[in-house]
MARBA-3410 file (N, C-alpha, C, O; in Angstrom, 1 decimal):
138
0.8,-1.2,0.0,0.0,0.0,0.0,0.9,1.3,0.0,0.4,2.3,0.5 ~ 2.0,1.2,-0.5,3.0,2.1,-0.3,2.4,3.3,-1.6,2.3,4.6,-1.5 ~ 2.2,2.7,-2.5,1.1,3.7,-3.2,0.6,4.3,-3.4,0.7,5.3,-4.1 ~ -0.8,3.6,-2.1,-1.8,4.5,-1.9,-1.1,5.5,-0.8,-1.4,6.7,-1.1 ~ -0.5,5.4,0.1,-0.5,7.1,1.2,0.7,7.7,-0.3,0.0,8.6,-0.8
1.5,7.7,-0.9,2.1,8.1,-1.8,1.3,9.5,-2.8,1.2,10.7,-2.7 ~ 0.8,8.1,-3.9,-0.4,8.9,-5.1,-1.8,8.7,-4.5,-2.6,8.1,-5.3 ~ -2.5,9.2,-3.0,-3.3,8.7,-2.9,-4.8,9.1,-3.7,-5.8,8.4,-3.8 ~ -4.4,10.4,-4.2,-5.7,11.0,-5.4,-5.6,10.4,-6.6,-6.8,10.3,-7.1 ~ -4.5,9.8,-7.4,-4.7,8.9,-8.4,-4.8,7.9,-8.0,-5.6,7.7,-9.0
-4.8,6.6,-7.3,-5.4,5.7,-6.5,-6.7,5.8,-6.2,-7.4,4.8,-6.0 ~ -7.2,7.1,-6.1,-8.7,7.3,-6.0,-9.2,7.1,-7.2,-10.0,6.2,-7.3 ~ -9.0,7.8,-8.3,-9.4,8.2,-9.5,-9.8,6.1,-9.9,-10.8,5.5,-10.1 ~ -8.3,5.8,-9.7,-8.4,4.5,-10.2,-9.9,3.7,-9.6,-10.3,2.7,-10.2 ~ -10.4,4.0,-8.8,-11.3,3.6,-7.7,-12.6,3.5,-8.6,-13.3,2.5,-8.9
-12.6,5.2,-9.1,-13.8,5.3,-9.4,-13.8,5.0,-10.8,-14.8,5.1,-11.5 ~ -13.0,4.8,-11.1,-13.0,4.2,-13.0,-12.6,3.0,-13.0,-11.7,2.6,-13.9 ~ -13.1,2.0,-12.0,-12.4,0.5,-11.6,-13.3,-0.2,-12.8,-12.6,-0.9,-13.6 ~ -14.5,-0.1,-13.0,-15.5,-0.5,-13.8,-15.2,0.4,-15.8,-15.4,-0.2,-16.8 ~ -14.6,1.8,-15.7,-14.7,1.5,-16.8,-13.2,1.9,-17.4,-12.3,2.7,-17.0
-13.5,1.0,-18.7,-12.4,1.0,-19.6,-11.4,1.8,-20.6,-10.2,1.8,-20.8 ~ -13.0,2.5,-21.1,-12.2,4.2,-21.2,-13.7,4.9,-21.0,-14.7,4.3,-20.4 ~ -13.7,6.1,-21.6,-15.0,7.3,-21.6,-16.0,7.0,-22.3,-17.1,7.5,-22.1 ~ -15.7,5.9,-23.3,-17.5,5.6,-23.6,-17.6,4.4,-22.7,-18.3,3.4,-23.1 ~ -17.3,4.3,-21.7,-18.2,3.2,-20.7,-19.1,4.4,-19.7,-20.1,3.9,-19.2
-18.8,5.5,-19.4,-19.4,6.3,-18.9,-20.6,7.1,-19.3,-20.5,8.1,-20.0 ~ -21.9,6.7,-18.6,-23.5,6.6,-19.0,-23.5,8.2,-19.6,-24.2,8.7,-20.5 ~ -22.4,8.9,-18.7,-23.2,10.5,-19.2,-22.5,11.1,-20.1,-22.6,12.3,-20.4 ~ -21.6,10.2,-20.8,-20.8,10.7,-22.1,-21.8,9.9,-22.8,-22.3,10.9,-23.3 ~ -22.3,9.1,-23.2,-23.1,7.6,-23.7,-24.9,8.7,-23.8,-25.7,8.5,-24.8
-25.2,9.4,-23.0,-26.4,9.6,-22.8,-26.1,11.5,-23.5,-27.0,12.2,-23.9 ~ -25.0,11.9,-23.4,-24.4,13.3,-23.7,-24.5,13.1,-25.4,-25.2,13.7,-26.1 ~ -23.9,12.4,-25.6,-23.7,11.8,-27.3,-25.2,11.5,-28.3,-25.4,11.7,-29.5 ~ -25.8,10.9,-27.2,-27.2,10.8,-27.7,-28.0,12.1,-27.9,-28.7,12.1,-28.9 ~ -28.0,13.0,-27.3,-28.2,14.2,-27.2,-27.7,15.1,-28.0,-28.6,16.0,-28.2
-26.6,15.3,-28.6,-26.1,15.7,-29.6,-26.8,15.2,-30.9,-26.9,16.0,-31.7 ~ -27.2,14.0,-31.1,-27.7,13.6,-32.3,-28.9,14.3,-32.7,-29.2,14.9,-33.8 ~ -29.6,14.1,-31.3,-31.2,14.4,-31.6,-30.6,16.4,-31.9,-31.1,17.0,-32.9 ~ -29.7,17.1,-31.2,-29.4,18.4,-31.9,-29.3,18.4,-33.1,-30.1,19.0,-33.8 ~ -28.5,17.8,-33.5,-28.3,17.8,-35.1,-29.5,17.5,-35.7,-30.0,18.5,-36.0
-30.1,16.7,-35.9,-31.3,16.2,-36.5,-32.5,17.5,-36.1,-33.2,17.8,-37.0 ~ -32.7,18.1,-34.9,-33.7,19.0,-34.6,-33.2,20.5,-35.5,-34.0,21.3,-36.0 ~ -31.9,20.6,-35.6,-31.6,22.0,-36.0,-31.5,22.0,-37.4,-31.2,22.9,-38.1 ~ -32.0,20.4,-38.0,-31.6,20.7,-39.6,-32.5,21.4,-40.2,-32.5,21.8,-41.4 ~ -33.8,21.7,-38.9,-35.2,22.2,-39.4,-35.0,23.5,-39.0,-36.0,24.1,-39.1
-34.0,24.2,-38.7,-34.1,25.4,-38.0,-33.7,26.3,-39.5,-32.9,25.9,-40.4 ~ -34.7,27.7,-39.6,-34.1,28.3,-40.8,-32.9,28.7,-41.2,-32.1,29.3,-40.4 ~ -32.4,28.7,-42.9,-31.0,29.2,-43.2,-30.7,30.1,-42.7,-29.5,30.1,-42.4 ~ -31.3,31.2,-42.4,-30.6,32.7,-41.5,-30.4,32.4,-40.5,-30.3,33.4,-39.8 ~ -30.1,31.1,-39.7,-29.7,30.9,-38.4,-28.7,30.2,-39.0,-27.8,30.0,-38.1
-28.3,29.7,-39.8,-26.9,28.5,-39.6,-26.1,29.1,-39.2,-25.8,28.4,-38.2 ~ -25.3,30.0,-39.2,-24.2,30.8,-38.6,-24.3,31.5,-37.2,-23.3,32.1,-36.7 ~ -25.7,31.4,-36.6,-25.7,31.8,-35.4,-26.5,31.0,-34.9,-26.3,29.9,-35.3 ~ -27.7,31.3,-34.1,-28.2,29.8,-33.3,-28.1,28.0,-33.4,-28.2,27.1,-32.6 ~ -28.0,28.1,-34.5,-27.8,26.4,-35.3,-26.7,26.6,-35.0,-26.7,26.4,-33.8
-25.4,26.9,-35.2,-24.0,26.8,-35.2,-23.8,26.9,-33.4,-23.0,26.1,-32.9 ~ -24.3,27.5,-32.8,-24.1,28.3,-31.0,-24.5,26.9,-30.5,-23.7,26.3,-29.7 ~ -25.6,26.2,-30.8,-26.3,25.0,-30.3,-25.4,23.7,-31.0,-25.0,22.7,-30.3 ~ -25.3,23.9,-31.7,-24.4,22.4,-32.2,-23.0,22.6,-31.9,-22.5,21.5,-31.7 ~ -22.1,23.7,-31.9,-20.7,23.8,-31.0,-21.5,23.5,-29.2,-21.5,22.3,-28.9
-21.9,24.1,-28.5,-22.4,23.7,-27.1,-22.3,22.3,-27.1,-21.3,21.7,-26.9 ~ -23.6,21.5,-27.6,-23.9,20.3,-27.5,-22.5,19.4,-28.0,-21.8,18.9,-27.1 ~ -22.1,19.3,-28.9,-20.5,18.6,-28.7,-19.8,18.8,-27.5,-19.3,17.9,-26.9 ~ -19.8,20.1,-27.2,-18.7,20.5,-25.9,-18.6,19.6,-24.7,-17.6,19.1,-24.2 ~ -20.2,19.2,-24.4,-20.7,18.3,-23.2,-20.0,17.3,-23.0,-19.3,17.1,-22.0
-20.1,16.2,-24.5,-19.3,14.8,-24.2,-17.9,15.0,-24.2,-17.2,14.5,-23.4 ~ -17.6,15.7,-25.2,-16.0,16.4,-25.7,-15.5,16.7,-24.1,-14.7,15.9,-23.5 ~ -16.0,17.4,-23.7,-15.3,18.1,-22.5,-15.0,16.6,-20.8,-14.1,16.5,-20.0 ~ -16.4,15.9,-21.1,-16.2,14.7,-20.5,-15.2,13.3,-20.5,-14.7,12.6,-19.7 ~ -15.3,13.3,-21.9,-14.5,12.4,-22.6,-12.2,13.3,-22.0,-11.3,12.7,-21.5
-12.3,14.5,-22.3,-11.3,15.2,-22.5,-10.5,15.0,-21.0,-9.4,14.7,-20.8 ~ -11.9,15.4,-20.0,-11.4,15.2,-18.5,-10.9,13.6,-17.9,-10.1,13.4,-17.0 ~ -11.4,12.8,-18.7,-11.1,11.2,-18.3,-9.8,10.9,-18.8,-9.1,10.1,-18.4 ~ -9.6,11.8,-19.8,-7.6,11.2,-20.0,-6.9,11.9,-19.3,-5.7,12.0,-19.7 ~ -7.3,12.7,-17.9,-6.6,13.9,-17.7,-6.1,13.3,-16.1,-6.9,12.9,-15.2
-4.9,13.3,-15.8,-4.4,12.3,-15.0,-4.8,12.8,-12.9,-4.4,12.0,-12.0 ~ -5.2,13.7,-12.6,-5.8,13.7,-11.8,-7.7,13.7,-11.3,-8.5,13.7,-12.2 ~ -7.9,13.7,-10.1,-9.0,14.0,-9.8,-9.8,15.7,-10.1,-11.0,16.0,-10.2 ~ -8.5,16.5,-10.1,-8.7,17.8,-10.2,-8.5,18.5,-11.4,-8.8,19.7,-11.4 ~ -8.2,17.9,-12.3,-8.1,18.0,-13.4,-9.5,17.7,-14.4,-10.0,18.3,-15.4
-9.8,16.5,-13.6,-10.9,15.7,-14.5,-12.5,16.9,-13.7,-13.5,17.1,-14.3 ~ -12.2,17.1,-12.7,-13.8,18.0,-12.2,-13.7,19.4,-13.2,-14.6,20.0,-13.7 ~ -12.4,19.7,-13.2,-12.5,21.0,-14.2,-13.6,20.9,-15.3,-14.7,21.4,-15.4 ~ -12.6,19.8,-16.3,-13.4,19.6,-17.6,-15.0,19.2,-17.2,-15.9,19.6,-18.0 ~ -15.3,18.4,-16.3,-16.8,18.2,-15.8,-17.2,19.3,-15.7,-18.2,19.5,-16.3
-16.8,20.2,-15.1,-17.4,21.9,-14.7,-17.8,22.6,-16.2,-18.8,23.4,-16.5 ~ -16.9,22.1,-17.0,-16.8,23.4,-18.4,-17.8,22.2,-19.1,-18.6,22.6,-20.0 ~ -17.9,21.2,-18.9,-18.8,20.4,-19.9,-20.3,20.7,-19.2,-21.3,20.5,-19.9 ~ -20.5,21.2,-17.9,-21.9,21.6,-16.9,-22.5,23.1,-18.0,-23.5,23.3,-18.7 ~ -21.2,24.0,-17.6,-21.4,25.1,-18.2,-21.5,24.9,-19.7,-21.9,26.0,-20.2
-21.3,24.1,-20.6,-21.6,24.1,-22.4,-23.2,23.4,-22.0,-24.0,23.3,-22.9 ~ -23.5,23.1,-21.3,-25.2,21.7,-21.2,-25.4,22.6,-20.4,-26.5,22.2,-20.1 ~ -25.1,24.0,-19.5,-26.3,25.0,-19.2,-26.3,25.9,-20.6,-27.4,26.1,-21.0 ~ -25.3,26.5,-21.2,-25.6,27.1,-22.3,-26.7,26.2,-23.1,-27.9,26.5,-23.0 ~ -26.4,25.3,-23.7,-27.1,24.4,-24.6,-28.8,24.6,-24.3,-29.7,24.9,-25.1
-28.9,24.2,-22.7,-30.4,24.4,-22.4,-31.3,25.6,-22.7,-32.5,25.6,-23.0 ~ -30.0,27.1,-22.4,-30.4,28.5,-22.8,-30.8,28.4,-24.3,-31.9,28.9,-24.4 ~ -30.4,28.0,-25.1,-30.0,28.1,-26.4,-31.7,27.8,-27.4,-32.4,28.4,-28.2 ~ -31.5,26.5,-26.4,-32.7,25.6,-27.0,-34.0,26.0,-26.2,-35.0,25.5,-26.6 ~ -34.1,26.6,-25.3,-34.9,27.2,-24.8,-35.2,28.5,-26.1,-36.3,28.7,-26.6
-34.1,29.1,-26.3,-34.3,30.3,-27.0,-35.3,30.0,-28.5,-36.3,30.6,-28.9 ~ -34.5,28.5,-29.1,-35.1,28.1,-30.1,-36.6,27.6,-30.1,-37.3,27.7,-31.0 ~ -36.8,27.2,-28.8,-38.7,27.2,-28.7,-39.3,28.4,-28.7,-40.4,28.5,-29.3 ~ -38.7,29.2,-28.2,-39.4,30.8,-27.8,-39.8,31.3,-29.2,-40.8,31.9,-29.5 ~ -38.6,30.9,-30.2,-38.7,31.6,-31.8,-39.6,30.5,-32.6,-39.8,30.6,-33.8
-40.1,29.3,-31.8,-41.1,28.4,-32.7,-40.4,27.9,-33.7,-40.9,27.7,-34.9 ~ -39.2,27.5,-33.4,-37.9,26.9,-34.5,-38.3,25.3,-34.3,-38.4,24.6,-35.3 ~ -38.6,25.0,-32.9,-39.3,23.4,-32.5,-40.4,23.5,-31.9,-41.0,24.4,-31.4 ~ -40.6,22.4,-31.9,-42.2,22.4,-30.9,-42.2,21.8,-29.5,-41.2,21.3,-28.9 ~ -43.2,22.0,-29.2,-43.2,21.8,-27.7,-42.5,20.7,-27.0,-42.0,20.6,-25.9
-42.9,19.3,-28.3,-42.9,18.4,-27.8,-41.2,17.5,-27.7,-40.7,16.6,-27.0 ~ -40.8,18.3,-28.9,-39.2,18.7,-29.4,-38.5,19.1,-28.2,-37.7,18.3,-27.8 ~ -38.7,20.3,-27.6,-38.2,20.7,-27.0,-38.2,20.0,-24.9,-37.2,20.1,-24.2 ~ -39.4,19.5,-24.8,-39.8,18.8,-23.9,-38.8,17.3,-24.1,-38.2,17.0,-23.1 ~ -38.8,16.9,-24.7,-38.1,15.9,-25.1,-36.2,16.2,-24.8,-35.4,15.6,-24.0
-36.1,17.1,-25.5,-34.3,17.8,-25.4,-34.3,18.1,-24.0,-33.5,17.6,-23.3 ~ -35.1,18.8,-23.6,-35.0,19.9,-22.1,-35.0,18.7,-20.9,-34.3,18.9,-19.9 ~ -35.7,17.4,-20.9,-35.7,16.6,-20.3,-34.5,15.7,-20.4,-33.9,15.3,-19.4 ~ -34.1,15.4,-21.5,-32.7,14.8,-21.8,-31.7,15.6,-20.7,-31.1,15.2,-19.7 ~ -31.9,16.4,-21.2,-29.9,17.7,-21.0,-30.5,17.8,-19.0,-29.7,17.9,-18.1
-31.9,17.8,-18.8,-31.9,17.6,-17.2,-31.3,16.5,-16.5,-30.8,16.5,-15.4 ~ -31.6,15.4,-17.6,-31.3,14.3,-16.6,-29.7,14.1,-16.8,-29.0,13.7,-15.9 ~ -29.2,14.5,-18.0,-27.5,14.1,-17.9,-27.3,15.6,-16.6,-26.6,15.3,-15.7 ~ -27.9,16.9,-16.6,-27.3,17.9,-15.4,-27.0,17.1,-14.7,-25.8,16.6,-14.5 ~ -28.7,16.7,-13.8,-28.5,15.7,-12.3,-27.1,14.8,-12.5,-26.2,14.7,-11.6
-27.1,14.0,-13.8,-25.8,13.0,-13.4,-24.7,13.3,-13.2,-23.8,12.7,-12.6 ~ -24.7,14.6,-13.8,-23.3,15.3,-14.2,-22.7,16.0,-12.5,-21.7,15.9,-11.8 ~ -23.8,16.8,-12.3,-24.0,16.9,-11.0,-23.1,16.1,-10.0,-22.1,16.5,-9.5 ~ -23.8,15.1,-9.7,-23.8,13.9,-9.1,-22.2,13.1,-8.8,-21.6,12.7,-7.9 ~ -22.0,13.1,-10.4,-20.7,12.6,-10.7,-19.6,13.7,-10.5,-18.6,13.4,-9.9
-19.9,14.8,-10.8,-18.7,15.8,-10.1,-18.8,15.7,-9.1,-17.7,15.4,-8.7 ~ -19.9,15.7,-7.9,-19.8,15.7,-6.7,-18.9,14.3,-5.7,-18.3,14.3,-4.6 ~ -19.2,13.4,-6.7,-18.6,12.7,-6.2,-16.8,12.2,-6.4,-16.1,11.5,-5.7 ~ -16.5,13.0,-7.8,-15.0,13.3,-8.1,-14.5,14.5,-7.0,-13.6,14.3,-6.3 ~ -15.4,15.8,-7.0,-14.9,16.3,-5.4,-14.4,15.8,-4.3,-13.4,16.4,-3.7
-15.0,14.8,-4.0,-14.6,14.3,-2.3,-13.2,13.7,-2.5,-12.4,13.8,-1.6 ~ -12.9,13.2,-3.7,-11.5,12.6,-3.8,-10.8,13.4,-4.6,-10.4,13.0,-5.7 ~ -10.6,14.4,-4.2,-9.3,15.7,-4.6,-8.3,15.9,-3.8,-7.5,16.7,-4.0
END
């Protein structure tokens, strides 16, 4: 155990990624990714005078999420990896602003949007959750 009192925050890390193998074993990169799809497919309906601004603002955000999750899991500490969780929180609260904005302008429908807004909640809570729980072992 000369290890653990040593590296004991990467010893942690190892703890909580004992189960996965790389970043697509983790649900909220896996559930972040899925979410980006349904973006792409919802904004292909959004009008040409947005591709360069709302359509473009909403589909950079929505990559950011898994990107930024994925990015933090090669990142060799615990404190390292809550960063990129933090900036992937903050691209999936923009994202929600965004797509919020895009109901308001009647770009999707209710039921579109109810659908996304419920998704990007439940990866928050996980994301949430899962930083909170990379906290304690910093």
């Amino acid at each position: 155990m000369q290890s653990y009192k040593w590296h004991r925050c990467k010893v942690r890390i190892r703890n909580i990624k004992s189960d996965m193998k790389t970043f697509r074993d983790i649900l909220i990169w896996q559930k972040s990714m899925a979410l980006v799809t349904k973006c792409y497919l919802v904004t292909k309906q959004f009008p040409k005078d947005e591709l360069f601004s709302l359509t473009s603002q909403i589909k950079r955000c929505s990559v950011s999420i898994p990107s930024n999750i994925a990015e933090g899991y090669g990142r060799g500490s615990n404190k390292d990896y809550h960063r990129f969780l933090n900036i992937s929180m903050g691209s999936l609260f923009e994202f929600q602003t965004q797509i919020e904005i895009a109901f308001n302008l009647g770009y999707i429908s209710n039921e579109e949007f109810t659908s996304i807004y419920d998704d990007s909640r439940e990866i928050e809570r996980m994301l949430s959750a899962f930083m909170f729980k990379i906290k304690q072992n910093i």
